[in-house]
N, CA, C and O atoms as a GROMACS GRO file, in nm:
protein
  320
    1UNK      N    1  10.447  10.542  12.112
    1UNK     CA    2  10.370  10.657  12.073
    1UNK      C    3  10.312  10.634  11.934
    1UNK      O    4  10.389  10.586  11.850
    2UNK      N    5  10.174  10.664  11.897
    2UNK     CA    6  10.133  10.653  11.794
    2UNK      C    7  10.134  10.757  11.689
    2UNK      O    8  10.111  10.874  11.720
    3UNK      N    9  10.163  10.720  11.555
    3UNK     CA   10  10.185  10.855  11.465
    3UNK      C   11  10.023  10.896  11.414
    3UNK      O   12   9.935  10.828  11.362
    4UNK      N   13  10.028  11.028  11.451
    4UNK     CA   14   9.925  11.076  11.376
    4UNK      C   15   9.918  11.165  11.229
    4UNK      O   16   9.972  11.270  11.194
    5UNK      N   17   9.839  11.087  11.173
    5UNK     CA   18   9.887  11.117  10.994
    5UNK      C   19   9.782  11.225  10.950
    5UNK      O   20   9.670  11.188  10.914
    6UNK      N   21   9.816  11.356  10.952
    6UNK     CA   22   9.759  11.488  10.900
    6UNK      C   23   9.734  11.497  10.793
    6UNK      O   24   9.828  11.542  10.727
    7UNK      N   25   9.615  11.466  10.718
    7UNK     CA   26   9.518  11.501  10.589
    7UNK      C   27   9.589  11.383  10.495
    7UNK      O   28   9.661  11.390  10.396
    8UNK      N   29   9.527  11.253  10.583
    8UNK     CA   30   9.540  11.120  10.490
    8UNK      C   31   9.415  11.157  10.356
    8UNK      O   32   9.428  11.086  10.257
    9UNK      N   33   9.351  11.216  10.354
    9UNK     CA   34   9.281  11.263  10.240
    9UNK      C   35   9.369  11.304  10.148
    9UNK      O   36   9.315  11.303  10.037
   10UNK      N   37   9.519  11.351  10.143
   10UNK     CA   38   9.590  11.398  10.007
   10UNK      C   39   9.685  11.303   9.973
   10UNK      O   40   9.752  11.304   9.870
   11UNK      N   41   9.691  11.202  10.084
   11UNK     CA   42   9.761  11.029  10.029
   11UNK      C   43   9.625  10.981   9.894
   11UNK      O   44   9.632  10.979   9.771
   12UNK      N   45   9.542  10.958   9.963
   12UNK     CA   46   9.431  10.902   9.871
   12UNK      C   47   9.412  10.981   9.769
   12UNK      O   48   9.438  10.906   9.675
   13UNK      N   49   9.389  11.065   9.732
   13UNK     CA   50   9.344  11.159   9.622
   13UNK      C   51   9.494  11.119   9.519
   13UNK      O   52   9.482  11.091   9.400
   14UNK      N   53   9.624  11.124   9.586
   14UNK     CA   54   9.735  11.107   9.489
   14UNK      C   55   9.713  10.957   9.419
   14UNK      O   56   9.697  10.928   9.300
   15UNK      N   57   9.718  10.863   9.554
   15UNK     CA   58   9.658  10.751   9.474
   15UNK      C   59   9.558  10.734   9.392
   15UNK      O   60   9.566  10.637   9.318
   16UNK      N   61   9.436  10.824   9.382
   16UNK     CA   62   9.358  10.769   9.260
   16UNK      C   63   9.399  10.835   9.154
   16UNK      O   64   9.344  10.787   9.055
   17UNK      N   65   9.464  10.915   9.129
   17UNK     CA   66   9.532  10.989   9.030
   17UNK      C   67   9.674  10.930   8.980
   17UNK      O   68   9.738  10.964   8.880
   18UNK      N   69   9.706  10.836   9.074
   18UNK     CA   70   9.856  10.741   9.003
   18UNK      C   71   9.850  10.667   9.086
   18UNK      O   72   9.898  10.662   9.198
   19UNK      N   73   9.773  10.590   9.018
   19UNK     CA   74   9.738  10.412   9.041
   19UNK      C   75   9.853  10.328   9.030
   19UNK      O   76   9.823  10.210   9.015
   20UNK      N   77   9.954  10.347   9.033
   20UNK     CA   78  10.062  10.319   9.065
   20UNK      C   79  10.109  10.360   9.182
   20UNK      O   80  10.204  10.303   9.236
   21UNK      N   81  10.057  10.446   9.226
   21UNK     CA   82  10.114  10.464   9.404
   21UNK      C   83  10.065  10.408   9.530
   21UNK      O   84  10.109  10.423   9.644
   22UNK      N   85   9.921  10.311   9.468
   22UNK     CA   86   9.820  10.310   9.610
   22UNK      C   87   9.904  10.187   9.687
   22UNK      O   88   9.909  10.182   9.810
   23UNK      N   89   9.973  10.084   9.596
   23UNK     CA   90  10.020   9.973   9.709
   23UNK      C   91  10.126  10.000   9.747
   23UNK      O   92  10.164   9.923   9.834
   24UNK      N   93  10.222  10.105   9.713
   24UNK     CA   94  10.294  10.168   9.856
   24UNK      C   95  10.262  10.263   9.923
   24UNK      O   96  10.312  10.269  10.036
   25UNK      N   97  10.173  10.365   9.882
   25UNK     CA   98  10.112  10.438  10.032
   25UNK      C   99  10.034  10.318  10.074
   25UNK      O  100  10.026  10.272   9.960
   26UNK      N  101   9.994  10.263  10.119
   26UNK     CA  102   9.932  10.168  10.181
   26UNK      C  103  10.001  10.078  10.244
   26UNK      O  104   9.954  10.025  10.345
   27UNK      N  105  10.116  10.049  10.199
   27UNK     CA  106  10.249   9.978  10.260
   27UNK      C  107  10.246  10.086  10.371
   27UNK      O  108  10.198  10.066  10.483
   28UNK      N  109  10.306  10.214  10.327
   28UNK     CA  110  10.367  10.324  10.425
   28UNK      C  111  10.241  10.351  10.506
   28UNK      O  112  10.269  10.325  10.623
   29UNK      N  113  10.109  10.394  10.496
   29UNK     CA  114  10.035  10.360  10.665
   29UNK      C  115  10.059  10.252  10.704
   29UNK      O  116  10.089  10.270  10.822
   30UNK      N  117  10.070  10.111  10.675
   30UNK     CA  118  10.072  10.027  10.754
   30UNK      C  119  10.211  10.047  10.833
   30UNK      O  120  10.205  10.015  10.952
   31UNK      N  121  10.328  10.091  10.790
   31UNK     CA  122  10.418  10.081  10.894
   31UNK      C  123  10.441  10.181  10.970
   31UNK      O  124  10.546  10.189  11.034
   32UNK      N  125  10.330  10.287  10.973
   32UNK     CA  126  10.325  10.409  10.996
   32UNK      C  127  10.243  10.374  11.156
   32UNK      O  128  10.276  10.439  11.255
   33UNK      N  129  10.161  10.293  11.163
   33UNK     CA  130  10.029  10.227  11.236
   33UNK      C  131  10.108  10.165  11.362
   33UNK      O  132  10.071  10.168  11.480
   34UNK      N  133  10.257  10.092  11.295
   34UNK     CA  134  10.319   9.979  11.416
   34UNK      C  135  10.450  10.080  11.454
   34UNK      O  136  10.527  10.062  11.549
   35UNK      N  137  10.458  10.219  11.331
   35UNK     CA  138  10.620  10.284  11.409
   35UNK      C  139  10.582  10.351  11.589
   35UNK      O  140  10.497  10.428  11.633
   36UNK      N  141  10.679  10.284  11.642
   36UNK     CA  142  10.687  10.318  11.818
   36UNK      C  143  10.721  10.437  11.820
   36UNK      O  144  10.691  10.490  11.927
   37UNK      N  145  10.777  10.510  11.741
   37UNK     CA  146  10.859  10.697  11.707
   37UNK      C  147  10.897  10.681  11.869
   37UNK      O  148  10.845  10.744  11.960
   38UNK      N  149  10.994  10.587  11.880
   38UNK     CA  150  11.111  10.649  11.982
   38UNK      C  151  11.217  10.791  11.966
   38UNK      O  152  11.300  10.838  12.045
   39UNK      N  153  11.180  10.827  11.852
   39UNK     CA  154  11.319  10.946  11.858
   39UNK      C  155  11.239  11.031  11.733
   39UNK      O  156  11.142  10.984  11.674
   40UNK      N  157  11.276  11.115  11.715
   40UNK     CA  158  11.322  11.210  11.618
   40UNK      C  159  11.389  11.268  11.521
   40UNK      O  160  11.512  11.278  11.530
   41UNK      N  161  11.316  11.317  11.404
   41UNK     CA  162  11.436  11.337  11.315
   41UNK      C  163  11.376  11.451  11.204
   41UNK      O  164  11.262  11.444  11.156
   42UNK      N  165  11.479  11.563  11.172
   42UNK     CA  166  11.458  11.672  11.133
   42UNK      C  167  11.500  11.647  10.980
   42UNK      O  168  11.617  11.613  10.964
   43UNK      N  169  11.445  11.657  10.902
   43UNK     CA  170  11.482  11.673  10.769
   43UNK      C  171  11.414  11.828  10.660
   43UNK      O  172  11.324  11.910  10.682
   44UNK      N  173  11.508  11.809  10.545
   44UNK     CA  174  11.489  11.913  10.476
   44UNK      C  175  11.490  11.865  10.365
   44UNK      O  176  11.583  11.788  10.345
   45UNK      N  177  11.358  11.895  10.211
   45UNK     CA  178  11.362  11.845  10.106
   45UNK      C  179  11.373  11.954   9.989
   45UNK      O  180  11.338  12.071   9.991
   46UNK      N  181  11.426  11.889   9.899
   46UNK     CA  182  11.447  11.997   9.797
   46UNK      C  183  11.343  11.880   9.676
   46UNK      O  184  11.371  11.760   9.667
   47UNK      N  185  11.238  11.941   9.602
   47UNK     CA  186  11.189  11.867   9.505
   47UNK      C  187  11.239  11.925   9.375
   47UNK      O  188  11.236  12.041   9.333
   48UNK      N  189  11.292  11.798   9.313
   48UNK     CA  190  11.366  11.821   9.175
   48UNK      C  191  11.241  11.808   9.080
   48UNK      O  192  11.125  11.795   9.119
   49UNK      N  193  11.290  11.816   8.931
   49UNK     CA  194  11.146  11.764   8.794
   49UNK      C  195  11.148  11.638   8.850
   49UNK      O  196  11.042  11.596   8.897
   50UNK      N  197  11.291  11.538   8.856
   50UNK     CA  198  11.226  11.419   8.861
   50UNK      C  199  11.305  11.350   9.026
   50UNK      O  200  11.339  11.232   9.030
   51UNK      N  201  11.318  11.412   9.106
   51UNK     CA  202  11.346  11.362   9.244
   51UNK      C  203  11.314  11.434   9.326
   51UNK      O  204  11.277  11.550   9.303
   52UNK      N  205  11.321  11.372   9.464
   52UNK     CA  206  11.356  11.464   9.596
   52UNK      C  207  11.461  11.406   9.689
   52UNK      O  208  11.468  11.302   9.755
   53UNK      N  209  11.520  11.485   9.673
   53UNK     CA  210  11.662  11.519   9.784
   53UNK      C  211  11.590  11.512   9.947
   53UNK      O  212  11.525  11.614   9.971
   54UNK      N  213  11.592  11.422  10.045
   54UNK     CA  214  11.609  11.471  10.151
   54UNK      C  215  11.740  11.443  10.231
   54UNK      O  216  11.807  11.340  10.233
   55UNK      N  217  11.762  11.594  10.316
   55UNK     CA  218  11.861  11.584  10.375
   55UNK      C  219  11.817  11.567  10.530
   55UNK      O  220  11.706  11.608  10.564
   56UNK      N  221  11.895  11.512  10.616
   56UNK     CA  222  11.895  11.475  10.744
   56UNK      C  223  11.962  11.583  10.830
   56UNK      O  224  12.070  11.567  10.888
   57UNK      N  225  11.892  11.685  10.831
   57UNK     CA  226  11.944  11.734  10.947
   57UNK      C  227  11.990  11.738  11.077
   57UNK      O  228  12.079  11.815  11.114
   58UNK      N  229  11.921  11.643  11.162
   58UNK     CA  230  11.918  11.607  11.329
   58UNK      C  231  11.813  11.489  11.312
   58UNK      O  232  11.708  11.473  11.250
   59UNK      N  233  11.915  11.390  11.424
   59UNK     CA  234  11.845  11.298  11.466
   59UNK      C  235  11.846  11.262  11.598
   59UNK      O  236  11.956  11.276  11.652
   60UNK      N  237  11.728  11.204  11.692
   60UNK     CA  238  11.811  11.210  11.871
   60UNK      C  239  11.655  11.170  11.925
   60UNK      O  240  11.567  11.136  11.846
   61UNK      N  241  11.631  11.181  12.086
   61UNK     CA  242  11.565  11.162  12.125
   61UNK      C  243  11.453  11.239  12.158
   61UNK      O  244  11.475  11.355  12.126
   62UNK      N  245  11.357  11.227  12.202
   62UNK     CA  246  11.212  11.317  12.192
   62UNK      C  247  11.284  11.418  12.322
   62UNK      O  248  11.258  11.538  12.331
   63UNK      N  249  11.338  11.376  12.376
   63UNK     CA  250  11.365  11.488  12.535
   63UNK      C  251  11.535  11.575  12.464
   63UNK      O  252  11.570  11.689  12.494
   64UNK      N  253  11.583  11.516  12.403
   64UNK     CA  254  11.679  11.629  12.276
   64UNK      C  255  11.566  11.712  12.212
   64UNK      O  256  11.555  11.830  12.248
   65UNK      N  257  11.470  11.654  12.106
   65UNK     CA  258  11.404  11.742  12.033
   65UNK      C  259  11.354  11.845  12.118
   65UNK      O  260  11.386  11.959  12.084
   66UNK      N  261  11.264  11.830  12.248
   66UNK     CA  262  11.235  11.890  12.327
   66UNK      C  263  11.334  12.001  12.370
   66UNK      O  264  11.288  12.115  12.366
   67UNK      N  265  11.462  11.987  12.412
   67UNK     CA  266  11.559  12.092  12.423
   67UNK      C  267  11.587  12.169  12.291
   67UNK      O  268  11.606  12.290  12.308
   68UNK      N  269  11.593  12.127  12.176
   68UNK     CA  270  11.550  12.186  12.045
   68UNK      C  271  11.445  12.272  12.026
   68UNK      O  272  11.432  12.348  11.930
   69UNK      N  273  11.377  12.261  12.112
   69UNK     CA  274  11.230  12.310  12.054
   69UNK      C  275  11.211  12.446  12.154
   69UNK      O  276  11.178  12.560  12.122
   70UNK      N  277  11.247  12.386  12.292
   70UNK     CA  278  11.276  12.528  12.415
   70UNK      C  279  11.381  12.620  12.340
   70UNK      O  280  11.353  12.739  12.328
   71UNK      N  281  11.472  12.581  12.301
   71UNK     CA  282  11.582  12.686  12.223
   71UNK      C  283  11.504  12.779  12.089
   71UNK      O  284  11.544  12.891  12.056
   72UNK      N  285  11.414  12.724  12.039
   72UNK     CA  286  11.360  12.745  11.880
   72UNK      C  287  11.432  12.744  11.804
   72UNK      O  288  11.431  12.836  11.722
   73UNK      N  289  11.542  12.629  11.791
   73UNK     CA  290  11.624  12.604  11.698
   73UNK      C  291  11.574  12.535  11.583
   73UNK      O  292  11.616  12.543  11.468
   74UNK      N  293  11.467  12.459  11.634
   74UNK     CA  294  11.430  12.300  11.552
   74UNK      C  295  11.397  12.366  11.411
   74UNK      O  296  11.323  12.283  11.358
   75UNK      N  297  11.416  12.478  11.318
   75UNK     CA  298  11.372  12.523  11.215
   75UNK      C  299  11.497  12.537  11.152
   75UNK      O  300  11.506  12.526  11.030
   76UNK      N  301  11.608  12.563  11.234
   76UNK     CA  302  11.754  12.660  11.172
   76UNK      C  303  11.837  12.492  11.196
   76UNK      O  304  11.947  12.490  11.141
   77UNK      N  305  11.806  12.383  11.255
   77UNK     CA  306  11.933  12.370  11.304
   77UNK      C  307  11.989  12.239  11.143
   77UNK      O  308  11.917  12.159  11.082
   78UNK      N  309  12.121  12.265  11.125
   78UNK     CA  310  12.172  12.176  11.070
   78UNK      C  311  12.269  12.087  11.064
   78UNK      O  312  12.357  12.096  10.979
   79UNK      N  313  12.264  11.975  11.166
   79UNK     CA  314  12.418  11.891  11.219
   79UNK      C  315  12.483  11.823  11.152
   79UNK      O  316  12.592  11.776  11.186
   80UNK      N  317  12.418  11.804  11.028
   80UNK     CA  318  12.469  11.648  10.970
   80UNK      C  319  12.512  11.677  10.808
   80UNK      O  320  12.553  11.585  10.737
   0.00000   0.00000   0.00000
């Protein structure tokens, strides 16, 4: 399955503004281009001054997420 990347226009704009970021967003589409997204995975971020925390909520297969998603859990749920 191919990932589709929603408003690659605010990757680029960050990169010309911190020219220090363009050769790893550019790393990250390229492995974005070859990821197969066999599965799924729910996360939650907290942005610090100088980090971000993500936590892993659920991880599993697209036909799990799918039972996730018939329930309308996939917003509340937290396993991990």
């Amino acid at each position: 399955m191919k990932v589709h990347l929603i408003k690659k226009q605010t990757l680029e704009d960050f990169a010309h503004q911190h020219s220090g970021s363009k050769t790893f967003l550019e790393d990250w589409k390229e492995k974005l281009k070859l990821a197969k997204n066999n599965y799924r995975m729910i996360c939650k971020y907290l942005f610090g001054a100088k980090q971000v925390h993500v936590f892993v909520c659920w991880m599993g297969t697209h036909a799990e997420y799918d039972k996730i998603c018939k329930q309308g859990s996939q917003y509340t749920i937290n396993l991990y």
